[in-house]
C-alpha positions in Angstrom: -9.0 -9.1 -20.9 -5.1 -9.5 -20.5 -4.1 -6.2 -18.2 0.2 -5.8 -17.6 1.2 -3.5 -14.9 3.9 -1.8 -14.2 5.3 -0.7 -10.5 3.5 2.4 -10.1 -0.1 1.7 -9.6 1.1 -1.9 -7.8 2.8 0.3 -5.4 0.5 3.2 -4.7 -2.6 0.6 -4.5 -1.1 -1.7 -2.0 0.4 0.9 0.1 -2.7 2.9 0.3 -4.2 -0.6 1.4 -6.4 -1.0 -2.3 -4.5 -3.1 -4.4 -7.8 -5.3 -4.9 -9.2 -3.0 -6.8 -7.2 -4.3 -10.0 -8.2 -7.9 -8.7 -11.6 -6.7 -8.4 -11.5 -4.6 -12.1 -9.3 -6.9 -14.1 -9.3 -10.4 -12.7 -5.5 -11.5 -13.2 -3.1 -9.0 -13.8 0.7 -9.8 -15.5 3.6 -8.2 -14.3 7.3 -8.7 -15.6 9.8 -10.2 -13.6 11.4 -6.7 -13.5 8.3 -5.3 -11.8 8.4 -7.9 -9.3 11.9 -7.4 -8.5 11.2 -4.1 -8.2 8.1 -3.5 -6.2 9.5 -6.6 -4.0 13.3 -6.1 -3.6 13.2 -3.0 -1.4 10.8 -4.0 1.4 7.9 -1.1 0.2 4.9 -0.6 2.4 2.7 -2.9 0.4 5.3 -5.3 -1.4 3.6 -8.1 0.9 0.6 -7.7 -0.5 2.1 -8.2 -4.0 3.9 -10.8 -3.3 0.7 -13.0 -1.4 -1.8 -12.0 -4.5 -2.5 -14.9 -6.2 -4.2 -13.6 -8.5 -0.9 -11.4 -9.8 1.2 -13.8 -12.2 4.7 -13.2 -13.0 5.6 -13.3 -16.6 
């Protein structure tokens, strides 16, 4: 199953420390470019863990 996310739930997962869940539920998850930037681009708690996820592919 193909999942796309937007910011929210990337950001409210990895900054309550749970962003594996999706890795966990979905496998590989797609997120724009514009998602990235976003969740990225303002030093959020969490946007580490978005950025080191392998298993979250730009797209």
């Amino acid at each position: 199953m193909k999942v796309i996310s937007d910011s929210s739930p990337l950001i409210f997962l990895s900054a309550l420390g749970l962003l594996d869940i999706l890795r966990i539920e979905f496998g590989e998850v797609l997120i724009p470019e514009a998602v990235y930037r976003e969740v990225t681009a303002n030093n959020l708690k969490g946007s580490g863990e978005v950025q080191d996820a392998d298993w979250i592919r730009v797209v």
